[in-house]
Residue frames as a rotation matrix with the C-alpha (Angstrom) as fourth column:
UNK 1
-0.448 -0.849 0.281 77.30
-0.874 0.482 0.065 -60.14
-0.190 -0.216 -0.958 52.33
UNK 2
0.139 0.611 0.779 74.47
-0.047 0.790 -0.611 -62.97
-0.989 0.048 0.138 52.14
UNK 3
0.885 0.209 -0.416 74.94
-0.454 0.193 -0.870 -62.47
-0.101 0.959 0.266 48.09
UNK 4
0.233 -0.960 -0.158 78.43
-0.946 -0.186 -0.266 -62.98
0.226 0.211 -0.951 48.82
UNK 5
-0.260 -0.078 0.963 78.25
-0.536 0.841 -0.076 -66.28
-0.803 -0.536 -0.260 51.00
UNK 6
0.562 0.389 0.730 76.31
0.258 0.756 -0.601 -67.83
-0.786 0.527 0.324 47.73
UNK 7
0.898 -0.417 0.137 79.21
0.205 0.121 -0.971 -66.87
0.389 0.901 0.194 44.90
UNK 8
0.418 -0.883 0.213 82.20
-0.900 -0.370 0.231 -65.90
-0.125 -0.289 -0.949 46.74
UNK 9
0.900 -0.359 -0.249 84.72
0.365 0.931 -0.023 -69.54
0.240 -0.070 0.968 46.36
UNK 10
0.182 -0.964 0.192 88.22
-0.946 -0.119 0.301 -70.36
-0.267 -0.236 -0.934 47.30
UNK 11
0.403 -0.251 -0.880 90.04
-0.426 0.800 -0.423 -73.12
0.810 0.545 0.216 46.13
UNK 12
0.553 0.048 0.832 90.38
-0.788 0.353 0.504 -75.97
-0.270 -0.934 0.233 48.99
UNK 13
-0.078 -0.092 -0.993 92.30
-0.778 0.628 0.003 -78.50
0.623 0.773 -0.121 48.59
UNK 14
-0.362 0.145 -0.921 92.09
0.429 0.903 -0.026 -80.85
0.828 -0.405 -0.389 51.81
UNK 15
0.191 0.305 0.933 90.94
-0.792 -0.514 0.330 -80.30
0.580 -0.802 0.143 55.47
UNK 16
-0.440 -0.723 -0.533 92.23
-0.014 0.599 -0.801 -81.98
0.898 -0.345 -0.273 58.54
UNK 17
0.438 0.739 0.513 89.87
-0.437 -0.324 0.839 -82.89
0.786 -0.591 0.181 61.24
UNK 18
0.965 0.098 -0.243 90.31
0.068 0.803 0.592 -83.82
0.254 -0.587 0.769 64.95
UNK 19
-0.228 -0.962 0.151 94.23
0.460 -0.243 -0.854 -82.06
0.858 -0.125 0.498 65.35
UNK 20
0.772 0.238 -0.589 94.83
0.537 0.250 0.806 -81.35
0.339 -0.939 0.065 69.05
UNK 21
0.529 -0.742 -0.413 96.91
-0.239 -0.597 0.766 -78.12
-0.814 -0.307 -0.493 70.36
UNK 22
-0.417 -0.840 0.348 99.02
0.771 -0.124 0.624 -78.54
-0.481 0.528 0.699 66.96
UNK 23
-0.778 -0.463 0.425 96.99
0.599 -0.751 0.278 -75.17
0.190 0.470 0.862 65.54
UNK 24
-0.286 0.532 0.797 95.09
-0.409 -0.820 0.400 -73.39
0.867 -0.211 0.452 67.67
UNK 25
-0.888 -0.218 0.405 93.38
-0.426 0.720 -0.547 -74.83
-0.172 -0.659 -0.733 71.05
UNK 26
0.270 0.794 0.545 90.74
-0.247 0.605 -0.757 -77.35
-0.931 0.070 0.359 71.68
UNK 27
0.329 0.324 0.887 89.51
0.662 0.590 -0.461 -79.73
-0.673 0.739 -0.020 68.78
UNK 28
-0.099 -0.024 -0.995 90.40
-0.622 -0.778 0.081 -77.96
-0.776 0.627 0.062 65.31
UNK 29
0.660 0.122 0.741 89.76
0.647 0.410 -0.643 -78.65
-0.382 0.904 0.192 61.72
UNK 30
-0.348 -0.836 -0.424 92.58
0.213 -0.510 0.833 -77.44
-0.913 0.200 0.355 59.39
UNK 31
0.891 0.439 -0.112 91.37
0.071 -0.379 -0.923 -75.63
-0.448 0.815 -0.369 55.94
UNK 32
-0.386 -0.887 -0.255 94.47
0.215 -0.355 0.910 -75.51
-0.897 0.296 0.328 53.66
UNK 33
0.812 0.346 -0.470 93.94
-0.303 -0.437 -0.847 -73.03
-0.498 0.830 -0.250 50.36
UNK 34
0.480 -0.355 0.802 95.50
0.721 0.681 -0.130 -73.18
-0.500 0.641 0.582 47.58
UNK 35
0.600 0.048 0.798 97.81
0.311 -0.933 -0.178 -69.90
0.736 0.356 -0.575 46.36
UNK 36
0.778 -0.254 -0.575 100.89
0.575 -0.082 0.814 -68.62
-0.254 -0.964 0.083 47.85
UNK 37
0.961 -0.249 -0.121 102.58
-0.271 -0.935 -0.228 -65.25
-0.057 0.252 -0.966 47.36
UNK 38
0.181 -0.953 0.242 106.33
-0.853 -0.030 0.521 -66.86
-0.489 -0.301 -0.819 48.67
UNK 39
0.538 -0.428 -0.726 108.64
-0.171 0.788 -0.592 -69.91
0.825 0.443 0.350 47.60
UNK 40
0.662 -0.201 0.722 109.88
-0.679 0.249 0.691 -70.96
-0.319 -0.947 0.028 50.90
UNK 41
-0.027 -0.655 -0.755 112.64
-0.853 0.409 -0.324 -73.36
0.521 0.636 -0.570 50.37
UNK 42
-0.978 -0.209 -0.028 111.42
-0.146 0.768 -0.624 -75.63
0.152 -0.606 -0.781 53.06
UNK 43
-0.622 0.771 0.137 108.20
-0.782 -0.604 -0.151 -75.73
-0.034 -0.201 0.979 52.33
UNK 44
-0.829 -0.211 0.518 106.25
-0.270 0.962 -0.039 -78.11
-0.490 -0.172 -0.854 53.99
UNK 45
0.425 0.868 0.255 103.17
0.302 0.130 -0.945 -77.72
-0.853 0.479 -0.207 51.53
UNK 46
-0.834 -0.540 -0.114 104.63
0.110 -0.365 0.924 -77.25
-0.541 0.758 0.364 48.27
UNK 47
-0.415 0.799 0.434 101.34
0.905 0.413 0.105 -78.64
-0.095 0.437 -0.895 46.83
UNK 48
0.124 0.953 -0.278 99.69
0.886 -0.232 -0.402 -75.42
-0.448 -0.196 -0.872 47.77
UNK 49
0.410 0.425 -0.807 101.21
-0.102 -0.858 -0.503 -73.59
-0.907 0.288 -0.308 45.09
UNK 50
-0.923 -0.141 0.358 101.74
0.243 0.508 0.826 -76.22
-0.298 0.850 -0.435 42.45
UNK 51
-0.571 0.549 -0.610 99.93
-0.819 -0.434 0.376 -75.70
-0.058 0.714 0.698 39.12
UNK 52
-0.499 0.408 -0.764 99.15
0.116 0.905 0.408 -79.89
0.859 0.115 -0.499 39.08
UNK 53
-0.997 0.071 -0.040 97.53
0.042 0.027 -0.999 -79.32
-0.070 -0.997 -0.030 42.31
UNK 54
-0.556 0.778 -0.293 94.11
0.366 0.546 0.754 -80.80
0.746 0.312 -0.588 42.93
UNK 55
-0.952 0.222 -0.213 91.37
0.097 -0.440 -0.893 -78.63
-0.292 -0.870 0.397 44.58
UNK 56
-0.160 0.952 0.261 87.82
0.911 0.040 0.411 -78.01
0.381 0.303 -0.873 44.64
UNK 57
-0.912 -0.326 0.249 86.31
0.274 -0.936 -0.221 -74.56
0.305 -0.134 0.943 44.80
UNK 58
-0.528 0.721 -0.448 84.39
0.784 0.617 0.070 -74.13
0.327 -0.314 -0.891 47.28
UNK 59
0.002 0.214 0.977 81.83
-0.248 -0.946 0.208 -71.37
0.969 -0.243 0.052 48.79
UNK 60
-0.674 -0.545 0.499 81.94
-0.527 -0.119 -0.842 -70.74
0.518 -0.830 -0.207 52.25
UNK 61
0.361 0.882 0.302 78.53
-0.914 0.398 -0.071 -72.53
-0.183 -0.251 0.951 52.75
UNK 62
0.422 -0.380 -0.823 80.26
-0.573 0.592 -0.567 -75.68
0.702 0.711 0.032 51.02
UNK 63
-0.417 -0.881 -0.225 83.21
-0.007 0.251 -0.968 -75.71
0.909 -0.402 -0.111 53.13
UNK 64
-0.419 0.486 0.767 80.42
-0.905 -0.150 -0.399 -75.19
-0.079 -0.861 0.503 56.57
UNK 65
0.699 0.615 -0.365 78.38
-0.693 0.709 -0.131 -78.40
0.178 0.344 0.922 55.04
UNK 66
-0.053 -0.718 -0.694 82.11
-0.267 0.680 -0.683 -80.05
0.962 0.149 -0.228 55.21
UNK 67
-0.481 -0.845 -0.235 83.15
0.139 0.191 -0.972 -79.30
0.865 -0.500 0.026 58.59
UNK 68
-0.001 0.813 0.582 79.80
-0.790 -0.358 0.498 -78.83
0.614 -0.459 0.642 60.44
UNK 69
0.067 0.337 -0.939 80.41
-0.160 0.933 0.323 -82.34
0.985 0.129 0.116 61.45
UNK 70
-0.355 -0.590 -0.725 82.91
0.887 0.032 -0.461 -81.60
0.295 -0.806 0.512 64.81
UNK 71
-0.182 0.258 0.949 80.74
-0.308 -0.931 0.195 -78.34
0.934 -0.257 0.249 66.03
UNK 72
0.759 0.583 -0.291 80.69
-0.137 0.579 0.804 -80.55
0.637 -0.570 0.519 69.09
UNK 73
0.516 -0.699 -0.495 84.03
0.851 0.356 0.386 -80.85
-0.093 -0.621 0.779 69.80
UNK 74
-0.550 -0.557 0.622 84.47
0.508 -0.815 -0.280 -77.22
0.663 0.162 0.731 69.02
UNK 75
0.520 0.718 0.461 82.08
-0.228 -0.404 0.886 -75.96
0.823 -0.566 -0.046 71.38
UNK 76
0.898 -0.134 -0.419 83.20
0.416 0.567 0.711 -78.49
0.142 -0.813 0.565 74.13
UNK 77
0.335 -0.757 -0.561 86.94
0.761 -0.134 0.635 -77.25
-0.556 -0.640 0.531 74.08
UNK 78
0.506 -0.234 -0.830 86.98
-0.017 -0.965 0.262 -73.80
-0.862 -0.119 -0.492 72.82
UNK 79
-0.546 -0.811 0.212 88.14
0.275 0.066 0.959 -74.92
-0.791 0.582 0.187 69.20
UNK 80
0.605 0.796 -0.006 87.05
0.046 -0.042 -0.998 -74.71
-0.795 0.604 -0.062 65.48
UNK 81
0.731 -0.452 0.510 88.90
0.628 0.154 -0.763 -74.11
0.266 0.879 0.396 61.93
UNK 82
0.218 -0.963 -0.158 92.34
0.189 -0.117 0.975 -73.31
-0.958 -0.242 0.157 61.30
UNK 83
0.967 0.255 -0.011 92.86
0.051 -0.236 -0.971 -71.71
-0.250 0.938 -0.241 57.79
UNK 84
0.130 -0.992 -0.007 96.24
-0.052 -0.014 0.999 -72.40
-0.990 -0.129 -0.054 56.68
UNK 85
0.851 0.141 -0.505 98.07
-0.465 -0.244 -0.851 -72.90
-0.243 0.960 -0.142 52.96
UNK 86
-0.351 -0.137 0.926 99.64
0.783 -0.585 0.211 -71.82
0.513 0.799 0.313 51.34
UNK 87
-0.806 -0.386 0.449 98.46
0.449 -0.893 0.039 -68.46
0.386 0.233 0.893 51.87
UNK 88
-0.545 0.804 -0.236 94.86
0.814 0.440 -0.380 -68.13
-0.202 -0.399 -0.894 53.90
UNK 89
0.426 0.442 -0.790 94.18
0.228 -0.897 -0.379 -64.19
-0.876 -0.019 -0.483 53.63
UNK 90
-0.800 0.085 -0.594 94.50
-0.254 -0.945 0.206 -64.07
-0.544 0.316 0.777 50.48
UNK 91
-0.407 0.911 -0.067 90.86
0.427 0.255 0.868 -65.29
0.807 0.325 -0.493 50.54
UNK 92
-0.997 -0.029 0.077 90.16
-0.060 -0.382 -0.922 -62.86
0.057 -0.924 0.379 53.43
UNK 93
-0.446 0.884 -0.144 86.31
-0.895 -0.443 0.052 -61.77
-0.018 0.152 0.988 51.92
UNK 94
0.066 0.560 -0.826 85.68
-0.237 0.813 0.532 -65.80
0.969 0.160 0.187 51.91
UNK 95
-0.508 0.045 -0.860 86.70
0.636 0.693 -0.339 -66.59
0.581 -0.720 -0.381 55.29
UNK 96
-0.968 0.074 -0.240 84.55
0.199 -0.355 -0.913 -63.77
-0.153 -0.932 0.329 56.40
UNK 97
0.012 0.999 -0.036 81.65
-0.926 0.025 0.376 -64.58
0.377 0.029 0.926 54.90
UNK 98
-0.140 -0.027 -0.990 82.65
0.079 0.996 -0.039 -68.24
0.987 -0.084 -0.138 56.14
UNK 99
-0.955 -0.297 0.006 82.70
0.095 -0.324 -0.941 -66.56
0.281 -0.898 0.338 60.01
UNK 100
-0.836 0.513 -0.192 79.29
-0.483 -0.524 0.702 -65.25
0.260 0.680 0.686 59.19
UNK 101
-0.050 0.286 -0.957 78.04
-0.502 0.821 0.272 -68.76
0.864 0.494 0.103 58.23
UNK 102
-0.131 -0.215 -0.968 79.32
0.364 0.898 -0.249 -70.62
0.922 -0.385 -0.039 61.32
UNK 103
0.829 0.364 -0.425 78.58
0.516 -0.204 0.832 -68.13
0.216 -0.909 -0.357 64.22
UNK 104
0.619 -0.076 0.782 80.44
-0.321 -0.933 0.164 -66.89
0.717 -0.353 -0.602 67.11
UNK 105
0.700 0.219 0.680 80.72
-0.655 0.575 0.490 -69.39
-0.284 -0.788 0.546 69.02
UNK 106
0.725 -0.688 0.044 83.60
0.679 0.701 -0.219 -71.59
0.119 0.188 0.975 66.70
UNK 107
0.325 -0.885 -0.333 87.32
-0.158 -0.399 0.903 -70.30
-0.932 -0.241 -0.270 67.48
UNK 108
0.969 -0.096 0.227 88.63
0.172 -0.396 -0.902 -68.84
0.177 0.913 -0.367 64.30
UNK 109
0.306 -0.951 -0.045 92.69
0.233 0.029 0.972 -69.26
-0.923 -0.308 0.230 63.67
UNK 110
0.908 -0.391 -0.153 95.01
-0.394 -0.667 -0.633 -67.87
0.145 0.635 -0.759 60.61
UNK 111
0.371 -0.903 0.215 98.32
0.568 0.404 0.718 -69.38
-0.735 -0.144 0.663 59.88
UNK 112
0.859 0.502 -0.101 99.75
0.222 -0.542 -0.811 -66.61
-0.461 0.674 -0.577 57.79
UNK 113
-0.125 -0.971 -0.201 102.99
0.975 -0.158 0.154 -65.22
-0.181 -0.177 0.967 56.50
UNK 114
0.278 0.177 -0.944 101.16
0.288 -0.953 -0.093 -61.46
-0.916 -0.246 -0.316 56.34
UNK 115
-0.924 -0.372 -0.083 103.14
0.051 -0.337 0.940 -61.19
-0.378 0.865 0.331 52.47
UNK 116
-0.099 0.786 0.610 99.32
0.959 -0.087 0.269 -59.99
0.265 0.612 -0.746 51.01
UNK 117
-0.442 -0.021 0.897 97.74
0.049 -0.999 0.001 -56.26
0.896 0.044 0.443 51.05
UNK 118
-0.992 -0.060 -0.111 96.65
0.091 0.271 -0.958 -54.95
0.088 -0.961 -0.264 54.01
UNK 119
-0.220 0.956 -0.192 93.17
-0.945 -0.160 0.286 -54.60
0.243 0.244 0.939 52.81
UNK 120
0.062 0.038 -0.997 93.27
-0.320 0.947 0.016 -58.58
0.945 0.319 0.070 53.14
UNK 121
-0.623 -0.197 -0.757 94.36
0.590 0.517 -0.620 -58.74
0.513 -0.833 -0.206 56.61
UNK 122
-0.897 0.387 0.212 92.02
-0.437 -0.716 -0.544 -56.40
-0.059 -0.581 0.812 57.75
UNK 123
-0.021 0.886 -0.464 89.36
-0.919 0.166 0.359 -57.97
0.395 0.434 0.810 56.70
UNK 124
-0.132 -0.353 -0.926 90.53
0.435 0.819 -0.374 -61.56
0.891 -0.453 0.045 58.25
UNK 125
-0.911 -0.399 0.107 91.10
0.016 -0.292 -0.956 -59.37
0.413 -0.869 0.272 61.64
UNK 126
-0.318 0.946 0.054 87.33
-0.616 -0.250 0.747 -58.96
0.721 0.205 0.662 61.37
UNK 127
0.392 0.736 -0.553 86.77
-0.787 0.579 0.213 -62.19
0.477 0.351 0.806 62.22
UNK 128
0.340 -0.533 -0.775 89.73
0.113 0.841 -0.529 -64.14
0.934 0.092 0.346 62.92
UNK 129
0.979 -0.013 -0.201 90.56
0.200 -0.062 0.978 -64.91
-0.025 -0.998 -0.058 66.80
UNK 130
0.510 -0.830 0.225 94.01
-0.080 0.215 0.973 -65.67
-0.857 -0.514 0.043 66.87
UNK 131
0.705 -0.434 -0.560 96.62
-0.663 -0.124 -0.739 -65.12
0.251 0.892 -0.375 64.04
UNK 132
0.601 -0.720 0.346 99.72
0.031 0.454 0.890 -67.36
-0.799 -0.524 0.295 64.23
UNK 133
0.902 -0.129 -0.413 102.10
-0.399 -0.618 -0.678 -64.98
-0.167 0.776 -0.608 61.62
UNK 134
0.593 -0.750 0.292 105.04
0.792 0.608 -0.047 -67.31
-0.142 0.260 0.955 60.05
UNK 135
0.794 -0.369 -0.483 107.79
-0.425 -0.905 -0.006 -64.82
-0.436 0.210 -0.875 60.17
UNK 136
0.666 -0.730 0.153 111.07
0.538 0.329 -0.776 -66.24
0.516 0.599 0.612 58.92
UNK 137
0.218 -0.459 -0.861 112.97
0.928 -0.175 0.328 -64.22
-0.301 -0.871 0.388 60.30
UNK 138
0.685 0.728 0.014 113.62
0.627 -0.580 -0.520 -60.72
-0.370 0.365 -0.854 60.08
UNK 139
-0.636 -0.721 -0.277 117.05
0.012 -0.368 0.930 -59.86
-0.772 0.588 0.243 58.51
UNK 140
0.746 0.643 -0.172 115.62
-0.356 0.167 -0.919 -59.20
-0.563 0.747 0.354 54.96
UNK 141
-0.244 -0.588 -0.771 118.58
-0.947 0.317 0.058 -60.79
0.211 0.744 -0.634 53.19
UNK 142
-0.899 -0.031 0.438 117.54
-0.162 0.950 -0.265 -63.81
-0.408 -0.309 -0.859 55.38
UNK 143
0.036 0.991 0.131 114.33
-0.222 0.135 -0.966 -63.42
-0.974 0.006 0.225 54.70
UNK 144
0.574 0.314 -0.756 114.48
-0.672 -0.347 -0.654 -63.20
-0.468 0.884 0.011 50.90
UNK 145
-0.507 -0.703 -0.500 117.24
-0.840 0.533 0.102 -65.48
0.195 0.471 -0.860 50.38
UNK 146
-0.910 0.114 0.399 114.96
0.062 0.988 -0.142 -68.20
-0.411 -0.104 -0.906 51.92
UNK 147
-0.193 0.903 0.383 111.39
0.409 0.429 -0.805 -67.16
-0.892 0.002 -0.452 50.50
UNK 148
-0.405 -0.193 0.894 112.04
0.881 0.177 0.438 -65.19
-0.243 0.965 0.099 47.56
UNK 149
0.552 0.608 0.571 110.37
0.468 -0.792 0.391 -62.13
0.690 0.052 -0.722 48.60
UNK 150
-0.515 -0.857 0.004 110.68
0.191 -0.120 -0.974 -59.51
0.836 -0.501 0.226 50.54
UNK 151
-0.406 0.669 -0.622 109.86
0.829 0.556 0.058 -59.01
0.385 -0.493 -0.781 53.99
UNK 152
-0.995 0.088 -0.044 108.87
-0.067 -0.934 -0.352 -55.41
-0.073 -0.347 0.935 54.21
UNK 153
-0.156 0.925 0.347 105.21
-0.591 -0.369 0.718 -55.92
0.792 -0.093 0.604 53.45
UNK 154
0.313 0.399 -0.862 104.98
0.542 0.670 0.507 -58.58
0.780 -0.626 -0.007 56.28
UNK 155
-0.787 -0.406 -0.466 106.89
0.598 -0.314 -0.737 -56.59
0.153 -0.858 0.490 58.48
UNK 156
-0.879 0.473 0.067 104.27
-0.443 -0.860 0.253 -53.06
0.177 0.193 0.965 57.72
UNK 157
0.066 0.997 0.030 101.15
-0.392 -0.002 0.920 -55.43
0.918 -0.073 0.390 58.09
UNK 158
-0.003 0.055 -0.998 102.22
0.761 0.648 0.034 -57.05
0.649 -0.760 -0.044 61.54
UNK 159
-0.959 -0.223 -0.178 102.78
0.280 -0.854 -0.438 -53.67
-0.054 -0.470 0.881 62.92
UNK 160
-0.654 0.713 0.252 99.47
-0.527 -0.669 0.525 -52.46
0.542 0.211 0.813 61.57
UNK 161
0.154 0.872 -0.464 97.52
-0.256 0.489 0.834 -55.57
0.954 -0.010 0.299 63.03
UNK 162
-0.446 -0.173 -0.878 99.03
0.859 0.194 -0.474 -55.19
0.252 -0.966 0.062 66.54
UNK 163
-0.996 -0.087 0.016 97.73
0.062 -0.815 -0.576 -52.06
0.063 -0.573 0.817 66.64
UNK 164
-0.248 0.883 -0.399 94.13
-0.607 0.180 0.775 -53.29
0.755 0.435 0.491 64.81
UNK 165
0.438 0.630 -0.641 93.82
-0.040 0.726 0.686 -56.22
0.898 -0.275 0.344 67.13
UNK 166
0.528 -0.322 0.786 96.37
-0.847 -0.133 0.515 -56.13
-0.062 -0.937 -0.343 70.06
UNK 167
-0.450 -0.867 0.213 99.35
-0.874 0.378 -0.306 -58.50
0.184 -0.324 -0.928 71.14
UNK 168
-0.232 0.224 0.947 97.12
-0.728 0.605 -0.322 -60.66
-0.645 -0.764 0.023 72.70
UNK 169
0.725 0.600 0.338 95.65
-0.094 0.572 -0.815 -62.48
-0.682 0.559 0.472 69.29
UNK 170
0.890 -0.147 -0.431 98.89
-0.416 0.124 -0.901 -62.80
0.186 0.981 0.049 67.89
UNK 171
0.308 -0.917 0.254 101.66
-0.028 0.258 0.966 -65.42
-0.951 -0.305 0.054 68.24
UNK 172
0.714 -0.486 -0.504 104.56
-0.478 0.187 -0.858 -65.11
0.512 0.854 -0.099 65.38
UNK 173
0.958 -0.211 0.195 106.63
0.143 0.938 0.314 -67.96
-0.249 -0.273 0.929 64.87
UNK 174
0.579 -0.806 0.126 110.35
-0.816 -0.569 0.106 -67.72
-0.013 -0.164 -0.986 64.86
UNK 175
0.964 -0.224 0.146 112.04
0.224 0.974 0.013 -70.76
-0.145 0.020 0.989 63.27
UNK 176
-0.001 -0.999 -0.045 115.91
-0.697 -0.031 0.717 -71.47
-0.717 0.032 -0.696 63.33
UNK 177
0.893 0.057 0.446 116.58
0.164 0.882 -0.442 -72.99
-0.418 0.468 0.779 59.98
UNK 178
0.380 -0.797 0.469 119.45
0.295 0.586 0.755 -74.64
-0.876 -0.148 0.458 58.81
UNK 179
0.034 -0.302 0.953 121.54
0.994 -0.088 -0.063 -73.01
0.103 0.949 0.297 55.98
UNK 180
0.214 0.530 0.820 119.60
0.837 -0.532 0.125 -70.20
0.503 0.660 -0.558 56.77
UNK 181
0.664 0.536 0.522 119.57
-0.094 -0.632 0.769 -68.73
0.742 -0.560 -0.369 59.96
UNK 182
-0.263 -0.941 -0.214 121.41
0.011 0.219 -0.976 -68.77
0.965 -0.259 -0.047 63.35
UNK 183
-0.013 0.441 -0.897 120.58
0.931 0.332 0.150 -68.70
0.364 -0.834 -0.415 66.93
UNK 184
-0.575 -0.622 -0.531 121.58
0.704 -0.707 0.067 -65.27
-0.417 -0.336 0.845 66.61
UNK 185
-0.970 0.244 -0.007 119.90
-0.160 -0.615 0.772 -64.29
0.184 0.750 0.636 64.19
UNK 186
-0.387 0.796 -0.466 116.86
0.678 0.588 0.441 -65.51
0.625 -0.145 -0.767 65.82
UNK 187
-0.235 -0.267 -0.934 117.56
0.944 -0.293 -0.154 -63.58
-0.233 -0.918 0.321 69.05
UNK 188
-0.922 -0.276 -0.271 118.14
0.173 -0.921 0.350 -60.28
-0.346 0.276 0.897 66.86
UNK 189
-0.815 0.576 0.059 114.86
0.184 0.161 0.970 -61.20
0.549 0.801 -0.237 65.35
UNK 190
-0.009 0.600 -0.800 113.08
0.981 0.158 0.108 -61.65
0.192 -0.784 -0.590 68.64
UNK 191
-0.564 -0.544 -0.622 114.42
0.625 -0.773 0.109 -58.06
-0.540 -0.327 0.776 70.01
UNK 192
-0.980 -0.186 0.065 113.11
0.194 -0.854 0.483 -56.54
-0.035 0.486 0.873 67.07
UNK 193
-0.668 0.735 0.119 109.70
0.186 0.010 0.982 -57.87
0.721 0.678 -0.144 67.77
UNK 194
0.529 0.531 -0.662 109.02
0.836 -0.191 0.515 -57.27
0.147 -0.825 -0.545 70.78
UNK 195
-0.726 -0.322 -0.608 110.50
0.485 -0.866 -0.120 -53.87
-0.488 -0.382 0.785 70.60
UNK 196
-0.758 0.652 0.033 107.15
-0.418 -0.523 0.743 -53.46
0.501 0.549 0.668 67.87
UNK 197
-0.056 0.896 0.440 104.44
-0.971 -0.151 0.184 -54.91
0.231 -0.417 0.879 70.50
UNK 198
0.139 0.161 -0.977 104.85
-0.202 0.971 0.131 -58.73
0.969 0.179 0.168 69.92
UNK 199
0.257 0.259 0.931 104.10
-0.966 0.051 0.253 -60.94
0.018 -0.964 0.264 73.32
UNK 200
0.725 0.456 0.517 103.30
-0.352 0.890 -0.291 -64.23
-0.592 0.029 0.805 72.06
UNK 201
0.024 -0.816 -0.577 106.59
-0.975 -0.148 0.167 -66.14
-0.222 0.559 -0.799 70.69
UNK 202
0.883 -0.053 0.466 106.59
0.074 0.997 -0.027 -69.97
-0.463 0.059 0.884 69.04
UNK 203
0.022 -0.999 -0.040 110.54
-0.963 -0.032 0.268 -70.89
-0.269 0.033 -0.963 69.06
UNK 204
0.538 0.109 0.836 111.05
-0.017 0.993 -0.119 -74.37
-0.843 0.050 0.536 67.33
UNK 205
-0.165 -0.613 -0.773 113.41
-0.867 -0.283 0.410 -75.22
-0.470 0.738 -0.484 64.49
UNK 206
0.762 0.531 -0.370 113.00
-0.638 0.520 -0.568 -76.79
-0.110 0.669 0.735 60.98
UNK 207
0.385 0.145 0.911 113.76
-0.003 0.988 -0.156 -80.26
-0.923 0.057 0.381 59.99
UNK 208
0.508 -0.161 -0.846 115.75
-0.798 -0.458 -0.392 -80.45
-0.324 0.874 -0.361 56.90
UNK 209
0.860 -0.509 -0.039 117.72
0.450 0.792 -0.411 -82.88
0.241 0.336 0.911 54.47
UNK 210
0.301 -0.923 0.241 120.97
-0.327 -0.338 -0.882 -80.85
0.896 0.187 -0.404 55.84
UNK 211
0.651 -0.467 -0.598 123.86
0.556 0.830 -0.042 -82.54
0.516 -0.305 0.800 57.53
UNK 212
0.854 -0.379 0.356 125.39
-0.410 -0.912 0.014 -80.92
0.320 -0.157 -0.934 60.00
C-alpha cells in the first residue's frame, strides 16, 4: 500500500475547512471529488461532474499536506475529513491509503449515494467511520425519474454494508423533494428501511425553484 500512497491520485476540486455538525461531528474538513455515476436534478454540486470543471489531482499524501493544518481541532472534538462529491467511493483505494496516511485517531465520514461496485464500498468500509448514504428515495420510478439511474445497485450495497459494518455507522438521508416525491412516499421509503436494518434516519427536504 506505501507504493500506493505515492501514485494512487483523485481528482479534488475544493475542500472546506472548519464546518460544524453540518457533516459529521466535531470540527470537519470537507473533501469534494470530482466524478459522479447519477444526474440528480437538484443537484447541489453540479460542478462535480462537469467536464469544464477545475481540479487538481491529488495523492493522498498531497491532500494530508492540505488538511494537516486542523489535526487540532479534530482531535479536540472527535472530528476530521468528510469525503463528499460528487461521488467519494468511487476513489475508495485513495481514501484508504489516505486513512493510512492520517492515523486513527481523525474521524473518517462518506457522503455517498452507494450507485458504485461493491468492491468500492468495501474497501471505504475499511476505513470509513460513519457513512451518511444519500438515498432518494426508494420507489425506483422515483428514484430514476429524479437521478437517472437506477436504484437497485444502491439498494444491494446498503444491505450488504449493514451487514459489513452494522446500523450503527450508518445514517441514510431521506429527502422530500418537490415534483418528486411525497410525504408518503417518504414514509413508504422509511418502512422499507428499517425493515432492512437501518437505525439512523436524516429527514429534511430540498429547496427548489418550484412554486407551490
Amino acid at each position: 500500500m506505501e507504493r500506493d500512497q505515492q501514485t494512487i491520485t483523485a481528482p479534488v476540486i475544493t475542500f472546506s475547512r472548519l464546518r460544524m455538525q453540518s457533516d459529521g461531528q466535531g470540527v470537519t474538513t470537507l473533501v469534494c471529488f470530482h466524478g459522479c455515476p447519477l444526474r440528480c436534478k437538484w443537484c447541489i454540486n453540479p460542478f462535480s461532474f462537469s467536464a469544464d470543471t477545475k481540479y487538481e489531482s491529488m495523492t493522498p499524501e498531497m491532500l494530508y499536506e492540505k488538511v494537516k493544518i486542523d489535526e487540532l481541532y479534530f482531535l479536540a472534538t472527535g472530528g476530521g475529513i468528510t469525503f463528499g462529491g460528487g461521488e467519494p467511493l468511487l476513489y475508495a483505494r485513495f481514501i484508504k491509503c489516505f486513512r493510512q496516511i492520517c492515523g486513527e485517531d481523525w474521524h473518517l465520514c462518506a457522503e455517498t449515494s452507494l450507485s458504485v461496485p461493491w468492491e468500492n464500498v468495501q474497501t471505504a468500509a475499511e476505513c470509513i467511520d460513519m457513512f451518511y448514504i444519500d438515498c432518494k428515495d426508494t420507489n425506483p420510478d422515483i428514484y430514476r425519474r429524479y437521478t437517472g439511474k437506477s436504484n437497485g445497485l444502491m439498494i444491494d450495497n446498503l444491505k450488504k454494508l449493514l451487514k459489513f459494518v452494522g446500523s450503527e455507522r450508518i445514517v441514510v438521508r431521506l429527502p422530500l423533494i418537490p415534483g418528486f416525491n411525497t410525504e408518503e412516499d417518504r414514509q413508504k421509503s422509511q418502512e422499507f428501511l428499517a425493515g432492512i436494518g437501518v437505525r439512523q434516519f436524516d429527514l429534511f427536504t430540498y429547496k427548489t425553484d418550484i412554486k407551490k
